[in-house]
C-alpha positions in Angstrom: 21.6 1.4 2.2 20.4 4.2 -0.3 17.8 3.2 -2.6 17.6 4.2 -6.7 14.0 5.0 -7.0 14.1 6.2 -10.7 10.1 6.4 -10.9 8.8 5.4 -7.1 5.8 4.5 -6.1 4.2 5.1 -2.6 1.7 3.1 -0.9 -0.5 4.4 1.6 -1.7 1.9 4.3 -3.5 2.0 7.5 -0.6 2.0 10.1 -2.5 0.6 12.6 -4.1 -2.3 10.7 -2.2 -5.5 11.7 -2.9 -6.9 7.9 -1.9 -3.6 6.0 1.8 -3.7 8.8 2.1 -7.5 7.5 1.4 -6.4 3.6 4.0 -3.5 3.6 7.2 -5.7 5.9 5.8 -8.4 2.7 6.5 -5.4 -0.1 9.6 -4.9 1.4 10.8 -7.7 1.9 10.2 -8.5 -1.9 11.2 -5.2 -3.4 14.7 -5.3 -4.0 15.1 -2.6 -6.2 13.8 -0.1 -3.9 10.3 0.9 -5.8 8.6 1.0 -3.1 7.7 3.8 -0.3 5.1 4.1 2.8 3.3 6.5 4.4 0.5 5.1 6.6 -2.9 6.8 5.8 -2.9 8.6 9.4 0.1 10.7 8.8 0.2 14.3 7.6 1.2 13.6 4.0 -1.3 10.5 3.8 -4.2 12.9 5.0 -2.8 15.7 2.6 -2.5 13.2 -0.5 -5.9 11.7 0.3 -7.1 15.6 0.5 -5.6 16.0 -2.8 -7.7 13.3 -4.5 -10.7 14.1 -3.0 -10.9 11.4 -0.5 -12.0 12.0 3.3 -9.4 11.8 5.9 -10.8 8.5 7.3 -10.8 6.7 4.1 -8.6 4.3 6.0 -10.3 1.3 4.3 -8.3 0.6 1.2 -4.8 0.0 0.8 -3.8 3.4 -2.0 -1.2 3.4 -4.3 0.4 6.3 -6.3 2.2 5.3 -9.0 4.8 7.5 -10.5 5.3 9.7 -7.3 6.0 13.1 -7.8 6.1 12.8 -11.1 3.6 14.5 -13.6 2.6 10.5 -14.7 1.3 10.1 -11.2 -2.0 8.2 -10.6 -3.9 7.2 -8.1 -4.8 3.0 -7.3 -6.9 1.3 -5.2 -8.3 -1.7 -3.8 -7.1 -4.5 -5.9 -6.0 -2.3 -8.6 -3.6 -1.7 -6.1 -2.6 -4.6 -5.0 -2.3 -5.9 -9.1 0.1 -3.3 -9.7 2.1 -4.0 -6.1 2.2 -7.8 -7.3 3.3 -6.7 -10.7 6.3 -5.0 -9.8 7.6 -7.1 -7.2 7.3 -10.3 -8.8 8.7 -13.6 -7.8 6.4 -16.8 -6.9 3.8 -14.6 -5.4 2.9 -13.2 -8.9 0.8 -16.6 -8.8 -1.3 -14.4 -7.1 -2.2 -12.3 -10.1 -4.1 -14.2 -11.0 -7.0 -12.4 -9.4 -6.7 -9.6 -12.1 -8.5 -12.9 -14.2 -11.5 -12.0 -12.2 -14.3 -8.9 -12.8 -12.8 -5.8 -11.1 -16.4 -5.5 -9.5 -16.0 -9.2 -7.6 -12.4 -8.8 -6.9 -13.0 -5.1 -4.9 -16.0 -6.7 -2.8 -13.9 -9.3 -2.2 -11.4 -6.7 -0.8 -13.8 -4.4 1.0 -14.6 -7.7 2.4 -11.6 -8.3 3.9 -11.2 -4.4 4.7 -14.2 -4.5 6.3 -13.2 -7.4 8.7 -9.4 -6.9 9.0 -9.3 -5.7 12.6 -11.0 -8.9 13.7 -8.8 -11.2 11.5 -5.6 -9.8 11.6 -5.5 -7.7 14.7 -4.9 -3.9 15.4 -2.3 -1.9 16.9 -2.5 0.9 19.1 -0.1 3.0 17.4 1.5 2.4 13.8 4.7 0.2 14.5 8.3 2.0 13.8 9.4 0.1 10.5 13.3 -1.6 11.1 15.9 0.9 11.1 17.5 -0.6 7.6 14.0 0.8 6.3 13.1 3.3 7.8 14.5 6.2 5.1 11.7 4.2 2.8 8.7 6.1 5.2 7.8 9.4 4.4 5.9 11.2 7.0 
């Protein structure tokens, strides 16, 4: 199944974080129109892209978006901004869940590092980042 990604976006994720694996098969399994790509924050283009904005290579903490891929309209998101713009695009009933962007951006991200900070403990942790089903898999860059 080929995918028309006029304008993609990519979203960098820690690969082995069992919350970030459970966000992404989430964005998948909403984005029908193929917006969407991964990389996980540990892989060689992860670590270059977080080179290239200035972020160190274990900045594994915050789920990263670039919207506009590739293209010269790229930026950089974070944190809930992030997650706003991931919500946004996907819609359906979870757009309910926008309803954070209601809330000062200071309160939502500590409320995000929060979680970030305990996500091993609450979600779990994989040894190595799970292989994403085959019907996906052209959706990963490395």
């Amino acid at each position: 199944m080929g995918y028309s990604c006029v304008m993609p976006h990519l979203v960098l994720y820690d690969g082995v974080c069992g919350l970030c694996n459970r966000a992404v098969r989430t964005i998948l399994k909403r984005d029908q129109a193929g917006l969407f790509l991964f990389a996980s924050l540990q892989s060689d283009l992860g670590r270059q892209l977080l080179e290239r904005y200035g972020r160190p290579a274990d900045h594994l903490d915050s789920m990263i978006l670039l919207a506009d891929y590739g293209e010269s309209s790229e930026q950089l998101l974070d944190r809930s901004a992030a997650v706003l713009f991931i919500i946004r695009k996907t819609g359906g009933w979870w757009r309910v869940f926008g309803l954070i962007r209601l809330l000062p951006h200071s309160i939502r991200d500590r409320l995000y590092r929060l979680i970030a900070r305990n996500r091993y403990r609450w979600f779990g942790k994989y040894d190595a980042c799970p292989l994403p089903e085959k019907r996906y898999q052209e959706r990963f860059l490395h």
